[in-house]
C-alpha positions as CSV (number, residue, x, y, z in Angstrom):
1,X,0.0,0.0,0.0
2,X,1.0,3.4,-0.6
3,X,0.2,6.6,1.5
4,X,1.4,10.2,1.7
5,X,1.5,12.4,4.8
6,X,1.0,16.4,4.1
7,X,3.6,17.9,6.4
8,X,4.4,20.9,4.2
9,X,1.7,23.4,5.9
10,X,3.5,26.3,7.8
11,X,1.0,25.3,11.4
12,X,-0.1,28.9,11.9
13,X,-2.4,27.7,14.7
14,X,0.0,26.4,16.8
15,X,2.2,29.0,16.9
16,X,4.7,29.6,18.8
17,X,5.7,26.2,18.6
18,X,5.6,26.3,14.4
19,X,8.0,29.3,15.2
20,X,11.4,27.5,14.7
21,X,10.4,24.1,13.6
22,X,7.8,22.4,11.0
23,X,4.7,21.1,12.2
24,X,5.6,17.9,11.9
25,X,8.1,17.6,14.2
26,X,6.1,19.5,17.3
27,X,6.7,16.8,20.0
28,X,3.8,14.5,21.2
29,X,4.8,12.3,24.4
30,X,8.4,12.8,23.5
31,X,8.3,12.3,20.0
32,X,7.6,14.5,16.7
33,X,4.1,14.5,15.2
34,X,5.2,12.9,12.0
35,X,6.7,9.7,13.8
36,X,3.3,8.9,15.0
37,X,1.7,9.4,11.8
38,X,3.8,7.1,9.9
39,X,4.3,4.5,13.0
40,X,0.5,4.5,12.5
41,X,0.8,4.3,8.2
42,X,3.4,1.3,8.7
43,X,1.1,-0.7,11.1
44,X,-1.7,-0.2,8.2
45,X,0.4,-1.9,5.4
46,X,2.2,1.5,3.5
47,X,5.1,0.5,2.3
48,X,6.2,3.4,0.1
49,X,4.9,6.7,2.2
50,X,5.2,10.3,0.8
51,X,5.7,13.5,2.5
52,X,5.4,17.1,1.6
53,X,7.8,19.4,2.8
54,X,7.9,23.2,2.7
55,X,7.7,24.7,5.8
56,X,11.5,24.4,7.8
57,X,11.9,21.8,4.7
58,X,15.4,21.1,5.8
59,X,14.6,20.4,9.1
60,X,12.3,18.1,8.2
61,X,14.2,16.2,5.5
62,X,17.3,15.9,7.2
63,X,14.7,14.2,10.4
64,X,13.1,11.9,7.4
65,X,16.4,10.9,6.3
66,X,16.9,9.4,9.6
67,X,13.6,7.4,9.8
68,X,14.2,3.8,8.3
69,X,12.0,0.9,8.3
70,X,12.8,-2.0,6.6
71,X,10.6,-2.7,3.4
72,X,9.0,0.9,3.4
73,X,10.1,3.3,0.8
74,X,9.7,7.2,2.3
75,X,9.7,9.7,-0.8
76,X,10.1,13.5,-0.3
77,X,7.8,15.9,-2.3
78,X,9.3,19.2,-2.2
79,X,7.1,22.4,-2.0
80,X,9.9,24.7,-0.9
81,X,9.0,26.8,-4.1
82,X,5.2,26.7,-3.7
83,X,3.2,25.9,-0.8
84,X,0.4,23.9,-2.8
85,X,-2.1,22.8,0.0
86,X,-3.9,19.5,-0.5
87,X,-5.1,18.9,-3.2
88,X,-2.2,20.9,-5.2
89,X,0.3,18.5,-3.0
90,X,-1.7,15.1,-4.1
91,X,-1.7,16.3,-7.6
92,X,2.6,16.8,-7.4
93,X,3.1,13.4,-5.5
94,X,1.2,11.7,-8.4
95,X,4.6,11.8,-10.0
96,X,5.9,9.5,-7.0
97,X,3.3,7.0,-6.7
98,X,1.7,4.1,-8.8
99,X,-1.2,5.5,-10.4
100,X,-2.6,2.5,-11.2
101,X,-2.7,1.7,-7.1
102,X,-4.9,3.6,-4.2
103,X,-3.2,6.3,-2.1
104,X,-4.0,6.7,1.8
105,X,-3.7,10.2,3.0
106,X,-3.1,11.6,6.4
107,X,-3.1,14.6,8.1
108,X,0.3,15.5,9.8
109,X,-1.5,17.1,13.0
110,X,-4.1,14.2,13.4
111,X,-3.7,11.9,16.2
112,X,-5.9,8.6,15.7
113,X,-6.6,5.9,18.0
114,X,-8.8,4.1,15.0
115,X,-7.2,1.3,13.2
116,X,-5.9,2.1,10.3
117,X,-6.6,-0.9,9.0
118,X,-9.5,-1.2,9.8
119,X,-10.7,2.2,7.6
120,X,-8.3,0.7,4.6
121,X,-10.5,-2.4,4.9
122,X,-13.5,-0.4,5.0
123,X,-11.9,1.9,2.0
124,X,-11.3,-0.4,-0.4
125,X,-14.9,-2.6,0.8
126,X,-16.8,0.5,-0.5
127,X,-14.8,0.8,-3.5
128,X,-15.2,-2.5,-4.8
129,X,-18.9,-2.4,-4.0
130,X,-19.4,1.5,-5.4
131,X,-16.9,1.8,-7.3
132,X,-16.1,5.2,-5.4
133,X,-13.6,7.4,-6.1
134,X,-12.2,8.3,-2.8
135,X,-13.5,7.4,1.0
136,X,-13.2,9.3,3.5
137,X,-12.6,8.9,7.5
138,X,-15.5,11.1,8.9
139,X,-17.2,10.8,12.6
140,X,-20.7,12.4,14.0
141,X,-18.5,14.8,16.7
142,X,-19.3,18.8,16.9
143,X,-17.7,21.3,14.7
144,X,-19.3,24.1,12.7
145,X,-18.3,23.0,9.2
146,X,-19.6,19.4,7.8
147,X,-19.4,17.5,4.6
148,X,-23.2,16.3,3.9
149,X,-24.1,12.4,2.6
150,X,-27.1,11.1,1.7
151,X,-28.5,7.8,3.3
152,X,-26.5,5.5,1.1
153,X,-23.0,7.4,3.0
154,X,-22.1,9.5,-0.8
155,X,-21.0,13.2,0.4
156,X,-23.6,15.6,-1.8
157,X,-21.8,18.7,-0.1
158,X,-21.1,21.3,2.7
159,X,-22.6,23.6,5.1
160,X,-21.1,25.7,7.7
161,X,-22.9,25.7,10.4
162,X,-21.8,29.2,12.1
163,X,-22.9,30.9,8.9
164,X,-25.6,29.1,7.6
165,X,-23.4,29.1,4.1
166,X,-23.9,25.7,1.8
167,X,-22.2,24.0,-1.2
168,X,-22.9,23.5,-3.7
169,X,-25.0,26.8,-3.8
170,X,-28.7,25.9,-3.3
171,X,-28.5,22.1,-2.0
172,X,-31.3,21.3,-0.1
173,X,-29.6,20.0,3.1
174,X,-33.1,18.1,4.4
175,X,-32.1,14.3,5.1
176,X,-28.8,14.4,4.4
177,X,-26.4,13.4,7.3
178,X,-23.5,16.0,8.7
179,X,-20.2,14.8,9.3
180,X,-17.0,16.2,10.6
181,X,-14.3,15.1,8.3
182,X,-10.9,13.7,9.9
183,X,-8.2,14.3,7.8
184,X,-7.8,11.0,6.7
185,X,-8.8,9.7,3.3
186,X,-8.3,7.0,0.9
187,X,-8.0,8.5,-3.1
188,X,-9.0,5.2,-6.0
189,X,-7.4,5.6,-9.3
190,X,-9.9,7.0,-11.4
191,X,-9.6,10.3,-9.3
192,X,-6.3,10.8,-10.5
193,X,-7.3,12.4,-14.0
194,X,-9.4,14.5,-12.2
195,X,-6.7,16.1,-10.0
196,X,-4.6,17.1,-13.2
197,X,-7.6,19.5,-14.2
198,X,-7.3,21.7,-11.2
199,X,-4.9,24.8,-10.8
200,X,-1.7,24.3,-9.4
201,X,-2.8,25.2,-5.8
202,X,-5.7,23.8,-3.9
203,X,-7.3,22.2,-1.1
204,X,-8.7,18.9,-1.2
205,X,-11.7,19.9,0.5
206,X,-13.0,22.1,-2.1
207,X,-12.8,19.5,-4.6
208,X,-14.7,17.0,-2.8
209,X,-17.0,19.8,-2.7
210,X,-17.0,20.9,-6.4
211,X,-16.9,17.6,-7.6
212,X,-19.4,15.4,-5.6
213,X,-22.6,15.7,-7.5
214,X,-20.4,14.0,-10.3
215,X,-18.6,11.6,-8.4
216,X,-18.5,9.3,-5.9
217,X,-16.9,10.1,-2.3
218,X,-18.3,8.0,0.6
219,X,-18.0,8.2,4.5
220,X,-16.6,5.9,6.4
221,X,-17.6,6.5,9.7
222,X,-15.4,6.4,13.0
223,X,-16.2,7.5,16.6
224,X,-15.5,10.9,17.5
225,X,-13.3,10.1,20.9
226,X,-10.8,8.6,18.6
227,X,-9.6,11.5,16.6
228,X,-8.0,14.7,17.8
229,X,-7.1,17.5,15.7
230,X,-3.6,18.5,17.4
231,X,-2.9,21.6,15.2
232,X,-3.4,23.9,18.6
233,X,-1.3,24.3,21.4
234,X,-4.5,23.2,23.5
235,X,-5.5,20.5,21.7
236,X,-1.7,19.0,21.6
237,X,-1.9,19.2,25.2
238,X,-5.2,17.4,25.2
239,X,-3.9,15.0,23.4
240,X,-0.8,14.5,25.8
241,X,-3.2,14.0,28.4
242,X,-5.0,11.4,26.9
243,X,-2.0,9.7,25.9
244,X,-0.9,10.1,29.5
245,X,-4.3,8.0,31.0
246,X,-4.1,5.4,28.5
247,X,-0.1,4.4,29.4
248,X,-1.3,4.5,32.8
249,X,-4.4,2.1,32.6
250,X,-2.0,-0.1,30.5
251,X,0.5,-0.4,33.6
């Protein structure tokens, strides 16, 4: 299996940690964010992982170059020209994957304790019975912005609940389930082609949003108390306190 890890973002929000280091290595219970993530990738079967660098890009290759693990192959997509977000950085790793293969992707500043797995299970379950295009990790937990799915779990759009704003414009929101998304997808092959027709930079969010009604993108649900955005200072801590009460209830 192959994955990638986006690592390249400059983690304005947790400033002033992001100050003098990348995101990805902001230490979690004594280690950097980006050795959980692909601890977490490895356990789950990738064994070639990509990982976008831009912010403190030499930091972060030189800490990559140190990370071994026998039968995975890590890959370095550099953005130190061009931040590209997402879907821009997806679209510029397609020339360091197999395109004929899926691609798991993971969110540098998401701490999981879901299988991994257990979603690519899922993932590729939905795929061969939908022939989706992409799956995504999604739970029912609070948040103001959702990605909307019908009954049969295929994302129709967006709302944002603070505003009252929706996507596409005019989308009757009735019956249609919210979901928090995680940061954690799995992209099929046929989305590939897709990618290449977007501008250089972009999020992945707004394509799944602008391209929904004519593809397929399903949810894969998982519970909320499993994921935890870490890209705040107070939710890293959260999370070190959490990981703090499971090693104790282990011992």
């Amino acid at each position: 299996m192959q994955a990638m890890i986006f690592a390249a973002g400059l983690g304005t929000r947790l400033q002033p940690l992001t100050n003098h280091c990348p995101k990805a290595l902001v230490p979690l219970a004594g280690r950097p964010l980006i050795d959980h993530v692909l601890d977490k990738l490895v356990d789950a079967g990738a064994t070639r992982i990509v990982v976008n660098v831009h912010h403190f890009a030499d930091m972060l290759c030189r800490h990559l170059s140190q990370w071994q693990r026998a039968g995975v192959e890590l890959l370095v997509s550099d953005e130190r020209d061009l931040l590209l977000d997402t879907g821009g950085g997806v679209r510029k790793a397609l020339d360091l994957i197999d395109t004929t293969q899926p691609l798991l992707l993971h969110n540098v500043d998401i701490v999981s304790t879901s299988s991994l797995l257990q979603f690519v299970a899922a993932a590729r379950s939905r795929h061969e019975a939908t022939s989706c295009e992409a799956a995504l990790m999604v739970s029912h937990r609070t948040s103001s912005r959702y990605l909307l799915f019908d009954s049969h779990q295929r994302m129709q759009g967006w709302t944002n609940t603070s505003t009252g704003a929706v996507r596409p414009e005019g989308l009757p929101v009735d019956g249609l389930l919210p979901r928090a998304f995680s940061g954690i997808h799995m992209l099929f092959p046929k989305v590939y082609p897709l990618l290449q027709a977007w501008p250089e930079r972009f999020g992945i969010t707004d394509f799944y949003i602008d391209t929904c009604r004519q593809h397929s993108y399903v949810a894969v649900d998982t519970p909320a108390d499993t994921l935890i955005d870490v890209g705040t200072p107070e939710r890293l801590q959260e999370a070190e306190r959490q990981i703090a009460r499971r090693q104790t209830i282990r011992h």
